[in-house]
C-alpha positions in Angstrom: -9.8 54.3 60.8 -6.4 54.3 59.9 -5.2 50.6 59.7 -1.5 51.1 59.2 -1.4 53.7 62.4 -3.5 51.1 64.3 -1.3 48.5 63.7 1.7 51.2 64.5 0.3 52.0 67.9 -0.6 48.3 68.7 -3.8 48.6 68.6 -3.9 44.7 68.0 -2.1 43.6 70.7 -4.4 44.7 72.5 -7.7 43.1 71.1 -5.0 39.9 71.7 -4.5 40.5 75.3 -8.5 41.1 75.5 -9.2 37.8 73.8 -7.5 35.9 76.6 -10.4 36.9 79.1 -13.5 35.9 76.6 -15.1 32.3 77.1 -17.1 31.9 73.9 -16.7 31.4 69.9 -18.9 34.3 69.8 -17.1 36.7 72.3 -13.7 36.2 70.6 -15.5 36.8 67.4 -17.0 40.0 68.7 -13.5 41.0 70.2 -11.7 39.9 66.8 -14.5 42.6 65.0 -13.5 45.3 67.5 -12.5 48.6 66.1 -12.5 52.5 67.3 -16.1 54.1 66.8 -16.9 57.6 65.7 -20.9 57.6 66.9 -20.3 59.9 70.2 -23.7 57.6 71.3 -22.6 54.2 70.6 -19.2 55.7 72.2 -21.0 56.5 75.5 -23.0 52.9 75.6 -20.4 50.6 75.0 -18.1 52.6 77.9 -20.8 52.3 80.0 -21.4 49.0 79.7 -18.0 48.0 80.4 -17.9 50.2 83.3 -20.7 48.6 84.7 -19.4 44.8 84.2 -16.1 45.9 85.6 -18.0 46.8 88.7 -19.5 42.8 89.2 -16.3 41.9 88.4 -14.1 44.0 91.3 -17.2 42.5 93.9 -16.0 39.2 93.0 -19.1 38.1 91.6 -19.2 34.8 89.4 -21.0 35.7 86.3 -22.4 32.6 84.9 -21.3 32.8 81.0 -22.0 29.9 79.0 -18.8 28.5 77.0 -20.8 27.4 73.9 -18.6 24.5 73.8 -20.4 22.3 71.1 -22.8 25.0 69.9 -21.2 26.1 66.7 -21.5 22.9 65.3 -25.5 22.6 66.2 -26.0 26.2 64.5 -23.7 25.5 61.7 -25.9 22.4 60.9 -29.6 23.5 61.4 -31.7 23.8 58.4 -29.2 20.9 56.7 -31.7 18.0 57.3 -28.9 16.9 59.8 -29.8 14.5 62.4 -28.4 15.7 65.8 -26.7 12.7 68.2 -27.1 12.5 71.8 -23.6 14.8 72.6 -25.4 17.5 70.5 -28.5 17.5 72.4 -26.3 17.4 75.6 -24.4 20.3 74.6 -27.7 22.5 73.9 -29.2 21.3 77.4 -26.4 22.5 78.8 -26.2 25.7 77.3 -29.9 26.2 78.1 -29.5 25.6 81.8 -26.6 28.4 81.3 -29.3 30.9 79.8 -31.3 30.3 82.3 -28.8 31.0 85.4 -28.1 34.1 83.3 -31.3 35.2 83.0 -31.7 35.3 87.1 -28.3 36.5 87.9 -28.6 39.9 85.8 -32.6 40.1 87.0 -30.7 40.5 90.6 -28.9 42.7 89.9 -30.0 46.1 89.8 -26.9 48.2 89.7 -26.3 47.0 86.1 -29.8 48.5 84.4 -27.6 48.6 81.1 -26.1 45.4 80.9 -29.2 43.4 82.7 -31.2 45.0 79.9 -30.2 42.0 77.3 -31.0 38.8 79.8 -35.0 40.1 79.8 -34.6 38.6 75.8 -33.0 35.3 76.8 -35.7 32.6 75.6 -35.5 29.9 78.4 -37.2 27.6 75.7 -38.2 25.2 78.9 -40.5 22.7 76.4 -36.9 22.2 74.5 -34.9 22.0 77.9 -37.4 19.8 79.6 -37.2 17.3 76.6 -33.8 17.0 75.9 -33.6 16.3 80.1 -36.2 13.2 80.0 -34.8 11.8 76.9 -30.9 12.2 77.3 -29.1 11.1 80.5 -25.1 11.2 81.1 -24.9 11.6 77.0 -27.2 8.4 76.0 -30.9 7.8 75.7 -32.5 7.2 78.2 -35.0 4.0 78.4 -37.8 6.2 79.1 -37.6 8.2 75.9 -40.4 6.1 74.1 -42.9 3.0 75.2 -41.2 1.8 72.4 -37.2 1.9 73.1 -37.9 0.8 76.6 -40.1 -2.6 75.5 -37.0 -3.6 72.5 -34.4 -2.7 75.1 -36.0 -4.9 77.8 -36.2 -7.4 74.9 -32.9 -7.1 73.8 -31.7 -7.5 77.9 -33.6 -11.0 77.8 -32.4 -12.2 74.7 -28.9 -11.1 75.2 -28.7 -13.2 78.4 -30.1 -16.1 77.2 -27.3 -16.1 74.3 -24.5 -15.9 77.5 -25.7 -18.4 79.0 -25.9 -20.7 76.0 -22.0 -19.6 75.2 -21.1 -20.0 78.5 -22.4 -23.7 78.3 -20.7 -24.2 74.7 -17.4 -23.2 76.1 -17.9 -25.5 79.2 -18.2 -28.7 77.1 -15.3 -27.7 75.0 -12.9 -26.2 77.4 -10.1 -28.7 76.7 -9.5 -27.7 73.1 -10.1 -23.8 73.9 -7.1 -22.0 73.6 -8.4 -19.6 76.6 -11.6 -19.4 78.3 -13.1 -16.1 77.3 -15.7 -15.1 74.1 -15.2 -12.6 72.5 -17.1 -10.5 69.4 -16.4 -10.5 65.4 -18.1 -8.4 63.9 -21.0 -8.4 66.2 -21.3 -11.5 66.8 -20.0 -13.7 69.7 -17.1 -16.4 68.6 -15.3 -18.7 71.1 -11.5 -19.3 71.0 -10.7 -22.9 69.9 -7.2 -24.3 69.0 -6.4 -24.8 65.2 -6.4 -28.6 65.3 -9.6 -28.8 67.3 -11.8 -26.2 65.5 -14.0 -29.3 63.7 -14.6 -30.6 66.7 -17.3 -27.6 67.5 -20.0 -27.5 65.1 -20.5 -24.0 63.1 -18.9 -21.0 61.5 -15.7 -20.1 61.7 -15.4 -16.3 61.6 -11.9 -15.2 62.1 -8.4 -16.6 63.5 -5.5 -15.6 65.1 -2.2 -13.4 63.7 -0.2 -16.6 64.1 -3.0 -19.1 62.6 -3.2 -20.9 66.2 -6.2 -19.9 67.3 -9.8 -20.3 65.3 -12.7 -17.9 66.5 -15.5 -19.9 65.8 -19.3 -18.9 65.7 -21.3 -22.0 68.0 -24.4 -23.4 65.8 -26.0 -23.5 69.4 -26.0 -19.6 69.5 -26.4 -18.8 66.1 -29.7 -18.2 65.9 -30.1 -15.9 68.9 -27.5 -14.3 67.2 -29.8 -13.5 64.7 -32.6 -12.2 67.2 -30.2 -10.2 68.6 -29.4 -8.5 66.0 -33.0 -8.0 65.1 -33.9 -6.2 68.2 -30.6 -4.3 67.7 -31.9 -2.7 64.4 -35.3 -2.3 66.0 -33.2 -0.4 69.0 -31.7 1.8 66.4 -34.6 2.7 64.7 -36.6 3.8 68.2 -33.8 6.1 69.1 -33.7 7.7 65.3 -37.7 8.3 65.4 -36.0 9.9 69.4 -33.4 11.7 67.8 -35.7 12.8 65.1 -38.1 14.3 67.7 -35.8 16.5 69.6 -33.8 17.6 66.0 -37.4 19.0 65.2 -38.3 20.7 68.3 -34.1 22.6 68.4 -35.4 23.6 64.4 -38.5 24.7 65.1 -36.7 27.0 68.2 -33.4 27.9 66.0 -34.7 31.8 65.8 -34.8 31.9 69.7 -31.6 29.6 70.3 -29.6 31.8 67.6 -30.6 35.0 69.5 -29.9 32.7 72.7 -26.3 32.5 71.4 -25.8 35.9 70.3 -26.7 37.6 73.4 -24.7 35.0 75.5 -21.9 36.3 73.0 -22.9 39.7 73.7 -22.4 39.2 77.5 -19.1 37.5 76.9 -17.1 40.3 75.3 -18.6 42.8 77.5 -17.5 40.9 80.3 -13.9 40.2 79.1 -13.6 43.8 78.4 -14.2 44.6 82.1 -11.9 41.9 83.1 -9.1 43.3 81.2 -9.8 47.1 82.6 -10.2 45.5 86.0 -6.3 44.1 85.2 -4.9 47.0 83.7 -6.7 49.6 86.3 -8.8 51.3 83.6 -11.5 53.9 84.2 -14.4 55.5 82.0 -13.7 58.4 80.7 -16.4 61.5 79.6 -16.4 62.1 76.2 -17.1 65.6 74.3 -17.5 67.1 71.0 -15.7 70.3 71.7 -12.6 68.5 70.7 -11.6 69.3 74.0 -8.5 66.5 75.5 -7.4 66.1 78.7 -5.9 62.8 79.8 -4.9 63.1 83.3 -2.9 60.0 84.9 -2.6 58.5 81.8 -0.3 55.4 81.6 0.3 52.5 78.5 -1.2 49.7 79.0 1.6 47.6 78.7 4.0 49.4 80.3 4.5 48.3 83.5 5.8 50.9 85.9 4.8 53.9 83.0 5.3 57.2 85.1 1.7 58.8 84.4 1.0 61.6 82.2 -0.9 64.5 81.6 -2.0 65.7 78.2 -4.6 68.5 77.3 -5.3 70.3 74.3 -8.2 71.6 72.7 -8.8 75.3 74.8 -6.4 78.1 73.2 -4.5 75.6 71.8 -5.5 72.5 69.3 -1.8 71.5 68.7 1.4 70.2 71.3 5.2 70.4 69.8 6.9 68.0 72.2 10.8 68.6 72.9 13.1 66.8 75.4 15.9 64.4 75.6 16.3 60.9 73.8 14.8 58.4 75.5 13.4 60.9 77.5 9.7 59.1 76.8 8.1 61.6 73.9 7.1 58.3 71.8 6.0 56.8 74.2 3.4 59.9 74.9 2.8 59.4 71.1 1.8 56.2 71.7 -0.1 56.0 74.7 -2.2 59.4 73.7 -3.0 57.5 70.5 -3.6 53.8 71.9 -5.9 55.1 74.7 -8.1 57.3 72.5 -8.4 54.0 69.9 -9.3 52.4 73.1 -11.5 54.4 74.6 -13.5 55.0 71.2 -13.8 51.1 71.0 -15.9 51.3 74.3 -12.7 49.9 76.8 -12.0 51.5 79.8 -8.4 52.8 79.6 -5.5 53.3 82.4 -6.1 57.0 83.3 -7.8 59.4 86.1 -11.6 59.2 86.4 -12.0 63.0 85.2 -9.8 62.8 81.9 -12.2 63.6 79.1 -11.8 63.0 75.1 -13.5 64.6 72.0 -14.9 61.5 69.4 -11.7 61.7 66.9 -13.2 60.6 63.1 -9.7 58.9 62.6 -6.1 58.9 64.0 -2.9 58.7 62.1 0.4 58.3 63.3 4.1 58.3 62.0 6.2 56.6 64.1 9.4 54.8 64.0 11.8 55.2 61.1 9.8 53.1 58.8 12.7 51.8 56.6 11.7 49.7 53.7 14.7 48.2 51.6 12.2 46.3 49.1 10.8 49.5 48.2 13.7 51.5 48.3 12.4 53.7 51.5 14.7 55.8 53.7 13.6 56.8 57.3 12.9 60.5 55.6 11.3 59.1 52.5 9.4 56.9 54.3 8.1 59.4 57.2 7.3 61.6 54.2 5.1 59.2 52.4 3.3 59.2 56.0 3.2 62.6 55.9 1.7 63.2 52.5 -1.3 60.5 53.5 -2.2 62.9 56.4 -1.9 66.3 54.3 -4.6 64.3 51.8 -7.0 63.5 55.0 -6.3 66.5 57.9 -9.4 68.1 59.2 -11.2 68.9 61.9 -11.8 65.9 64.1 -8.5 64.2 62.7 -5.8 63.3 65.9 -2.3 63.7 64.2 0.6 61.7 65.9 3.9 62.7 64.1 7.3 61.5 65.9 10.7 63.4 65.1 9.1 65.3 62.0 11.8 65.4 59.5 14.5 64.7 61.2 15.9 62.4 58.7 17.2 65.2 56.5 18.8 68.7 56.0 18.3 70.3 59.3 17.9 73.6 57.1 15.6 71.9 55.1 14.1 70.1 57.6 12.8 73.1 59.7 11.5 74.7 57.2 9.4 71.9 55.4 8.2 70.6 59.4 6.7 74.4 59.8 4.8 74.5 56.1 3.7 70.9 56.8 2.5 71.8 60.2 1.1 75.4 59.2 -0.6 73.2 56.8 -2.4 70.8 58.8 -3.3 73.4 61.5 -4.8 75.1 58.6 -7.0 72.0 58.4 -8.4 72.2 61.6 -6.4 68.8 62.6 -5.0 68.0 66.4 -1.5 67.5 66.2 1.2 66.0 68.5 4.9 66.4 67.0 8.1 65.6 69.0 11.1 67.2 67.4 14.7 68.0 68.8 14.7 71.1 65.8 14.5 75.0 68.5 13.2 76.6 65.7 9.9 74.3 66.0 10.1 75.3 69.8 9.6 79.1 68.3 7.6 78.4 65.9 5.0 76.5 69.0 5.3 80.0 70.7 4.5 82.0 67.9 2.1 79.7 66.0 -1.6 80.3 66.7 -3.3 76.9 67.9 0.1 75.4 68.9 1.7 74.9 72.4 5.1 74.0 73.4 5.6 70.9 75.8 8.7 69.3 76.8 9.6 65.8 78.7 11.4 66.6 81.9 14.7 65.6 82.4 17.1 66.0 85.4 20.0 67.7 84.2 22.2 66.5 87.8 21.6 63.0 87.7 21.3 62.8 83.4 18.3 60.8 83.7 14.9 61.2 82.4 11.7 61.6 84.7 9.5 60.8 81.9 7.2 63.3 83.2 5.3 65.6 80.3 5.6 69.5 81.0 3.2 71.6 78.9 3.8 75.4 78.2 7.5 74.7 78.2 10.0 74.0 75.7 12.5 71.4 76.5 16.2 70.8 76.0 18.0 68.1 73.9 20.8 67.2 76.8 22.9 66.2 73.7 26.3 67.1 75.0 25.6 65.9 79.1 24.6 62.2 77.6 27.4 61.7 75.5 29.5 62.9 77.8 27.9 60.5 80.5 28.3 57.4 78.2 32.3 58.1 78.0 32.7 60.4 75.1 36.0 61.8 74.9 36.4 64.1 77.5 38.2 66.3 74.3 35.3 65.8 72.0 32.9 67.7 74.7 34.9 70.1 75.6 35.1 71.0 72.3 31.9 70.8 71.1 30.8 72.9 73.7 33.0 75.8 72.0 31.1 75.1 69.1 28.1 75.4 70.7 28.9 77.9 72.4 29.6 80.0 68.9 26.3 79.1 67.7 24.5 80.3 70.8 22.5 83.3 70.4 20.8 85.3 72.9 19.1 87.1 70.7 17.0 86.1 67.4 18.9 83.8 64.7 18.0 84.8 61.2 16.0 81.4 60.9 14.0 82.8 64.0 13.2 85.9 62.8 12.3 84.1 59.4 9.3 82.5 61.7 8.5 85.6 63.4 8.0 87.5 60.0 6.2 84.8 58.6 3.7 84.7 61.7 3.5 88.2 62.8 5.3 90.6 60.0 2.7 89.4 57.4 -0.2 90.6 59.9 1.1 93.3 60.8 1.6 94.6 57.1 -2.0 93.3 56.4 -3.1 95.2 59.4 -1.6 98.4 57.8 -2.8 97.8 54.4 -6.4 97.6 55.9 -6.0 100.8 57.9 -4.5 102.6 55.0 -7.8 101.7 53.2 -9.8 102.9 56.0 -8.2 105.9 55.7 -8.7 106.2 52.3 -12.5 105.7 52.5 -13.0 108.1 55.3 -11.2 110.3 52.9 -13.4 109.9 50.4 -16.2 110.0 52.3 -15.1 113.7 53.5 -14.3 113.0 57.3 -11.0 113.9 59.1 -8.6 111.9 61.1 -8.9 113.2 64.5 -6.4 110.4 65.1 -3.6 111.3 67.7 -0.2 111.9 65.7 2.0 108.5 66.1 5.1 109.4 67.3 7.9 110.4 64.4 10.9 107.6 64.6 13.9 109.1 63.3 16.7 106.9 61.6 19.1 106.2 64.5 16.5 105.9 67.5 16.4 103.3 69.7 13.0 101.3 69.7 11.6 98.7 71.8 9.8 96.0 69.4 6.8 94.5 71.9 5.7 92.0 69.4 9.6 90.6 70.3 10.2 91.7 73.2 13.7 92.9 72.0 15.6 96.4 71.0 16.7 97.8 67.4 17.6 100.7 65.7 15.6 102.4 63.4 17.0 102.6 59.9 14.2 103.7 57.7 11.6 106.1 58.4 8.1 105.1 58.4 6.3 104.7 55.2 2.6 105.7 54.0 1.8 101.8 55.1 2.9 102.8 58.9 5.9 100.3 58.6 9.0 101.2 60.1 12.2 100.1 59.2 14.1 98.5 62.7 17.2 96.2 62.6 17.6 93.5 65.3 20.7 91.9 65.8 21.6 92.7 62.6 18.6 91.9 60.5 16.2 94.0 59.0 12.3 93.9 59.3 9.5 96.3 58.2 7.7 96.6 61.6 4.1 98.1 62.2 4.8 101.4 64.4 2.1 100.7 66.7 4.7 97.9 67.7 7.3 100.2 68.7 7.7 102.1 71.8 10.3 105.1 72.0 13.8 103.7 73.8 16.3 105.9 73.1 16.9 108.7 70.9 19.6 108.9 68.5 20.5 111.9 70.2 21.1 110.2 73.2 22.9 107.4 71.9 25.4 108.9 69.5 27.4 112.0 69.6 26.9 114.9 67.4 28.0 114.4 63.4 28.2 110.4 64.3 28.3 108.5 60.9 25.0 106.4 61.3 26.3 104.0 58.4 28.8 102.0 60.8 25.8 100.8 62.6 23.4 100.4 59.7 25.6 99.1 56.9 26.8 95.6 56.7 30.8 94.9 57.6 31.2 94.2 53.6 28.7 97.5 52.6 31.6 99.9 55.0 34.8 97.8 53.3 33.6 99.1 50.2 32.7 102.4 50.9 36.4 103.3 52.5 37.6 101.1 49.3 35.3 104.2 46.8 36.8 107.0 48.8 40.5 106.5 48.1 39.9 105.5 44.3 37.3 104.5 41.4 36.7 100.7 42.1 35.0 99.6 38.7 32.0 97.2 39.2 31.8 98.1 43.0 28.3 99.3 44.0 26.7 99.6 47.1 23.0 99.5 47.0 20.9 100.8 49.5 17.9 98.3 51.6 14.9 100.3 49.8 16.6 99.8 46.4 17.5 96.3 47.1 13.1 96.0 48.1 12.6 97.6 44.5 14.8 95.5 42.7 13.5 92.2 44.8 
């Protein structure tokens, strides 16, 4: 999937926050490896899993998971002729007794079929286990490894006492010239301390002396040549535990398939285990997954947002698409983000912080363009940079493809802005991609409504206290709350009052021109593809010799009032319907070509204007009237005044 998005929607913090709760090397391996799948199987297994190992976790049971501690360094070295020392063999009896324990504690437990599945191919290897316990004790070898060890060590005892005792006498004949009364070692052998001007005194070797030169270690002739059997027995020691040590390296090598499997499943167990400690911490639940495409998270909340007010977010019946409006920090990135973390989650087979009967479709990637993006050391603005975002997710929209765009092009040309957010989105819903958007733009709020596959959705806010509920409202276009927030965070009380009379100029009740733009686009075209197809229906039944037996459509008359149902608003007709079955109808002062079988009868003209009423000083433009009055008192050269059918011909 998308690495840039996952790393924009934190999908790494969370793998971070997940490696605290495994044990092992191998289960923080596994956890570092952990990325969103797209195998709706492997989906449903690894969820389940996890949802059962949450369940012995919330009953408080201990699961005995062994910590490897010391075990990378055994695997990294078999097959390397390496001899193994007695902390390595402790280490691997340790983890063996840990299999083992795991072995019987999934066996008992029958409410975890799925999970308990991998203990049955835990090798106990007991020959290996059972070895390594007579030979090793607390770390060492143990006498009774070998006939062998034990007659040199009991050897080795006897001699080693004798030599004492022989020192001890030594040191008693010369304790006037000692410099204390303790031996002592140099390099393995046993030296007395005598004082420099005395050392001839005490026949044999001297081996080392003091820092200061005032004290000579010297080497006793008398116990020289145990030292030499001591040493002896010493190699012979050595050698008994090698041919030891040599034994049990053999019997780990001959065993390394079993113990590597040993290790991997142990590993297995881990991660599994730390994932169902983290969804036990963060309240998470499995969730059903489809491929319908069909989403609904119910009670969903971020993961680490503490105190997140939950939300609800469906789409995928009717409606593939959300356009999400609402104040600033009113919360819609934070529904960008939690929508796109928890379905990375929940495809990586985690349990996520939402209500048991919220249900996914298996996304095949999910992209997100979030956050201004600045760059200075490439040269990228906020726009440039969303755009660059953009134009990856143009190249890879499809079906299956979860699209997470926040404040499309708002880092522009509002004018230009608009209309480039509706081709891009027109363009990716002609994909087949899913598509969240936030925006503060209306026109995108009427482009939602008109828009098949798109839904409007808004963050609620509450407009007497001016704070934000954080609650997601879908089917319902929100409201910016520009002029109650500044006002709220001390904006000149002039300022508002007279931006609202700006506003207030720019409101319209009815359709703007960039509105009815969008509604031509989206339901003009179709209707004037639905008349071109009937007109050649017509034709063929022409051809083909049958009649219309068709009712007559009623006969609009330039003037009449109509009702337009595909708007839901008035207008006057000003042209006369054409062989297509378009009629000509001006709303608030714009003109559209309009299917008749749109229009219901309102008025008549009759009704609305007296007899002889000039019909041009509704239909004509202000300018189109201020130069007709101009042509009737005199000859204006280059004045014209041409007609909307004329201007069509010309266009």
């Amino acid at each position: 999937m998308h690495l840039q998005s996952r790393q924009t929607l934190e999908y790494h913090l969370i793998k971070e926050e997940l490696g605290r709760y495994a044990v092992s090397y191998v289960g923080k391996a596994l956890i570092a490896e952990l990325a969103p799948m797209t195998e709706l199987t492997a989906i449903h297994r690894a969820v389940e899993e996890t949802a059962e190992a949450k369940e012995l976790v919330i009953r408080g049971s201990s699961v005995p998971i062994p910590s490897l501690e010391g075990i990378e360094w055994v695997i990294s070295l078999l097959g390397t002729g390496y001899l193994f020392n007695e902390q390595d063999f402790t280490s691997v009896g340790v983890f063996l007794n840990s299999c083992s324990q795991l072995r019987k504690y999934m066996a008992s437990k029958e409410t975890a079929p799925r999970i308990g599945a991998y203990a049955s191919s835990l090798a106990e290897l007991k020959t290996v286990k059972a070895e390594i316990e007579r030979c090793i004790r607390f770390g060492v070898i143990d006498d009774g490894a070998s006939k062998g060890l034990e007659k040199v060590r009991k050897r080795l005892r006897v001699t080693k006492e004798r030599l004492l005792k022989k020192i001890e006498s030594v040191m008693s004949r010369h304790q006037s010239i000692l410099q204390e009364n303790l031996y002592s070692q140099r390099g393995g052998r046993y030296v007395i301390p005598v004082k420099r001007e005395y050392h001839k005194q005490v026949k044999g070797s001297v081996l080392d002396q003091s820092t200061s030169g005032q004290t000579v270690y010297v080497e006793p002739e008398e116990v020289a040549a145990l030292q030499g059997e001591l040493e002896m027995l010493s190699a012979e020691e050595a050698r008994e535990e090698g041919i030891i040590l040599s034994m049990l390296t053999g019997l780990i090598e001959r065993e390394q398939d079993a113990l590597r499997l040993n290790i991997e499943i142990t590993g297995v167990y881990d991660f599994i285990f730390a994932k169902a400690k983290y969804a036990a911490v963060i309240g998470g639940e499995a969730v059903t997954f489809n491929d319908r495409g069909d989403l609904r998270l119910c009670g969903a909340r971020h993961p680490m947002l503490a105190g997140m007010v939950p939300i609800h977010v469906e789409f995928g019946k009717g409606y593939r698409s959300l356009v999400i409006t609402g104040p600033n920090t009113g919360g819609k990135t934070v529904v960008l983000k939690t929508v796109g973390l928890l379905v990375l989650m929940a495809q990586s087979g985690l349990l996520i912080p939402a209500d048991k009967e919220s249900r996914l479709p298996v996304f095949a990637d999910v992209m997100s363009v979030i956050g201004d993006g600045q760059s200075l050391t490439q040269s990228l603005s906020t726009f440039s940079a969303q755009m660059k975002g953009v134009d990856e997710m143009l190249r890879a929209a499809g079906p299956n493809i979860l699209l997470l765009i926040d404040e499309l092009a708002a880092g522009t040309d509002p004018g230009e802005g608009i209309a480039l957010s509706i081709a891009i989105l027109e363009e990716l819903s002609r994909k087949g991609a899913n598509i969240i958007v936030t925006t503060h733009f209306n026109e995108l709020k009427v482009f939602a409504s008109a828009a098949p596959q798109f839904q409007n959705a808004r963050m609620e806010f509450d407009p007497s206290t001016l704070r934000p509920l954080y609650k997601l409202t879908i089917g319902e276009a929100g409201h910016s709350y520009a002029l109650q927030i500044a006002e709220k965070l001390g904006i000149d009380a002039r300022v508002i009052e007279r931006s609202r009379q700006i506003a207030g100029g720019q409101s319209r009740g009815q359709l703007g021109e960039q509105e009815m733009r969008l509604w031509y686009d989206h339901e003009g075209r179709e209707e004037e593809k639905e008349a071109a197809e009937m007109a050649e229906s017509k034709r063929q039944h022409a051809e083909e010799g049958h009649k219309d037996r068709q009712v007559q459509p009623h006969s609009f008359e330039v003037g009449d009032a109509v009702y337009v149902s595909s708007l839901g608003r008035t207008g006057i007709v000003y042209e006369k319907r054409n062989a297509r079955g378009m009629v000509g109808v001006m709303v608030q002062k714009h003109k559209l070509q309009i299917n008749h079988k749109r229009l219901k009868p309102y008025l008549s003209k009759d009704e609305l204007y007296p007899e002889n009423y000039d019909l041009d000083i509704v239909l004509e433009t202000k300018e189109d009237r201020k130069k007709r009055n101009l042509m009737r008192r005199k000859h204006v050269e280059g004045v014209m005044i041409i007609k909307e059918k004329e201007r069509n011909d010309r266009e």
